[in-house]
N, C-alpha and C positions, 0 to 999 in steps of 0.2 A: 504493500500500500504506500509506505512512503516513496519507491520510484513514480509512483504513477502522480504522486499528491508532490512530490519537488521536494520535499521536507527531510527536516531533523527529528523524525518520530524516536521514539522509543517507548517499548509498553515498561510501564510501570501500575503493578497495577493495586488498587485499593479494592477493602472486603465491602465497603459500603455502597451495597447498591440495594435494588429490591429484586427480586423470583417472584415468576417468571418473566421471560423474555416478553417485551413487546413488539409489537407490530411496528415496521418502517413506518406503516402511515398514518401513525399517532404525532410523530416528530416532526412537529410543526412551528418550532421556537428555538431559538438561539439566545442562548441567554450569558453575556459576558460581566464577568466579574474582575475585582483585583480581591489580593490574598487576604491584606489587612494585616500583616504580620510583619515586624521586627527582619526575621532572618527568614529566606527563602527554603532551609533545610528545616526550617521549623514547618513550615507552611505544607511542603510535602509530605512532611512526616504526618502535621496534623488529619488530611487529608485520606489518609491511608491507616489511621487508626482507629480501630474499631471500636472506641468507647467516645471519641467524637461525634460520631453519629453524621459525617460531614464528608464531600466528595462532589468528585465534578469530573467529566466525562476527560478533558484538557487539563494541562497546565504546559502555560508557557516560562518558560527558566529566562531570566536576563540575559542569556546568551542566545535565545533563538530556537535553541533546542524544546521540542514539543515533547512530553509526555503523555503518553495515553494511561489513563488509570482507570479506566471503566468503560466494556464495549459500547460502543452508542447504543446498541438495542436492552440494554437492560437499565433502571432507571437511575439514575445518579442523584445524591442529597445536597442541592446547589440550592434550591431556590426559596425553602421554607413554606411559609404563608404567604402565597403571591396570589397576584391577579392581573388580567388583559384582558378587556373588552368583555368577551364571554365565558374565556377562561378561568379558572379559578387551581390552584394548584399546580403549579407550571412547572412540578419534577416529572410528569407524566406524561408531557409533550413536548418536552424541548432536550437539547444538548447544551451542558453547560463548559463556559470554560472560562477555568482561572487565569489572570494575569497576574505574576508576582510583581506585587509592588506592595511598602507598606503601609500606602492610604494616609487617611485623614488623621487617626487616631497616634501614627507613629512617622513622620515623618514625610507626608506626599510628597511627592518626586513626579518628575515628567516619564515616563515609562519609555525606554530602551527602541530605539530605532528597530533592533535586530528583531525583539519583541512585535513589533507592529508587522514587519516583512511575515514575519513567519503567520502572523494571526491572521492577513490578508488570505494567505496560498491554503491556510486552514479553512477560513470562512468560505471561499471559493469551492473549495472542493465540498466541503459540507452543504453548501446552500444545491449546490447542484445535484451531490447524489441526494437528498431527501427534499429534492424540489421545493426549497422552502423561500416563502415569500419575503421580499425584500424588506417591508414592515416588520417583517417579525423577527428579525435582529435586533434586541433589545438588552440594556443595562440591569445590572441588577434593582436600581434603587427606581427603573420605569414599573417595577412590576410590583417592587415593596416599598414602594415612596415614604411610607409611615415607619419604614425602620432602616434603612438601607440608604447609602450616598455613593456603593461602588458601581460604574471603574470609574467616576467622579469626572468633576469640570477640567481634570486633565488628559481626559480622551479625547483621541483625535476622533470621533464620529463625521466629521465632515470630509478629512481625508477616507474617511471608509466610506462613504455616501459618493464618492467623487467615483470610486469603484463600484457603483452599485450593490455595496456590503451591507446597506442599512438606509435610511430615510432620513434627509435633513430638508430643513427648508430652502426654497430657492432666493431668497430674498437676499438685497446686497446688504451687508450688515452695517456697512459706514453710513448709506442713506439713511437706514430705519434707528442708528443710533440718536436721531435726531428725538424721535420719541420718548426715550427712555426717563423715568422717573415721573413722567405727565400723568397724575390722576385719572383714575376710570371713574367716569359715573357705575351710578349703581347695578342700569341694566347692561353695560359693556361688562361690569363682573361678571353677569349673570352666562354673558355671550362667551368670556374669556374661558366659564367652569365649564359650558357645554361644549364648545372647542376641546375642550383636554379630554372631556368623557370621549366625545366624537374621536380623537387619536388613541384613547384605549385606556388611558389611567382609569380604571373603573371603578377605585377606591374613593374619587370625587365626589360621586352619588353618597357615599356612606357616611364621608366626611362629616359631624356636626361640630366639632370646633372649630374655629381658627389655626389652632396650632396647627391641626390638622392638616387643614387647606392648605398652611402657609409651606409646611412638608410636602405637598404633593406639587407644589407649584416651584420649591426647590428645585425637586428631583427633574422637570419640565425645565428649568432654568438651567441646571448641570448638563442636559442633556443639550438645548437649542441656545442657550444662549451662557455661555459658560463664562465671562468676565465678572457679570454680577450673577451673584446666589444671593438673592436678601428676603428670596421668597413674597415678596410684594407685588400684585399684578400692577402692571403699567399697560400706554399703549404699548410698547416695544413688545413684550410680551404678546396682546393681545393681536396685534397685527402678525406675529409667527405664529401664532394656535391657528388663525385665520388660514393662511398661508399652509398648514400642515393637513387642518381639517378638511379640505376642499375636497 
């Protein structure tokens, strides 16, 4: 597989999956993460230990090297309490894969060139054998906005949209900057939360706090608009929901 996929595979493999095997044409979601850990041999290690309870079908090493720790057809423990549009449960339908880096909590870093090369030729081949839709290449913290900030406002998502990896808006970012921080009237909120339902956060609808919303509007801010995360809808915001939901 790796001659045909161009890569640096290697199986390594972790006990945490679920039996039995599923169907190819459940795998409907691509679901990327970062590790959130200090040292990258911790991250493997955690990954692979079975009192974690934790695993992901990928991992990419800072060097490029891919790991496979769990066959795509059996279900890997990447995504927890998630939700998409109509989905709910997203270990069940998608392939996860970790990116080493240690995140928000331990020092975030821009993640490894060599990293992204290899996630490209990953994604590519994945998307193509299990014909999976270009939307549904998705962050961890799109699916769990309420507890989740990885692979964070340091992914390059647009450089993977430029490949047809994933979905970003086509809007020029310096024009629409001119919006930013401009008050929403009340019903442009109301247009801004149905726009994010409309792109799939479906946790919006459940939303009754603020805190809530202001997370899930993060998680939409990390993903479309990654300079500012302050969770506040503006137009800036509401002109890319616009732009995404169409």
């Amino acid at each position: 597989m790796s001659l045909k996929m161009g890569l640096n595979l290697t199986n390594y493999y972790s006990i945490n999956f679920t039996i039995p095997k599923r169907s190819k044409n459940l795998i409907k979601f691509i679901i990327i993460h970062y590790t959130g850990m200090k040292k990258e041999s911790e991250a493997i290690k955690r990954l692979c230990d079975s009192e974690s309870q934790v695993s992901s079908h990928y991992f990419i090493k800072d060097n490029g090297e891919i790991l496979n720790l769990v066959p795509d057809l059996y279900e890997a423990w990447h995504a927890g309490k998630s939700s998409w549009k109509n989905f709910r449960s997203i270990n069940k339908n998608s392939i996860g894969i970790e990116v080493n880096n240690p995140g928000h909590y331990h020092v975030y870093k821009e993640f490894h060139s060599k990293q992204i090369i290899s996630l490209i030729k990953l994604l590519k081949f994945l998307k193509k054998k299990y014909n999976i839709k270009t939307q549904n290449i998705l962050g961890h913290s799109d699916i769990a906005p309420l507890r989740k900030k990885d692979p964070g406002e340091k992914f390059p998502w647009n450089k993977l949209a430029k490949k047809n990896l994933c979905k970003f808006h086509s809007l020029n970012e310096k024009k629409i900057k001119i919006y930013r921080n401009l008050k929403l009237e009340s019903f442009e909120i109301k247009e801004l939360l149905v726009n994010l339902n409309k792109i799939g956060y479906s946790d919006i609808k459940k939303s009754h706090t603020n805190k809530q919303r202001e997370l899930i509007i993060k998680a939409f801010q990390r993903r479309y608009r990654q300079d500012l995360i302050n969770g506040k809808p503006d137009k800036e915001c509401l002109l890319i929901s616009k732009n995404l939901a169409k």
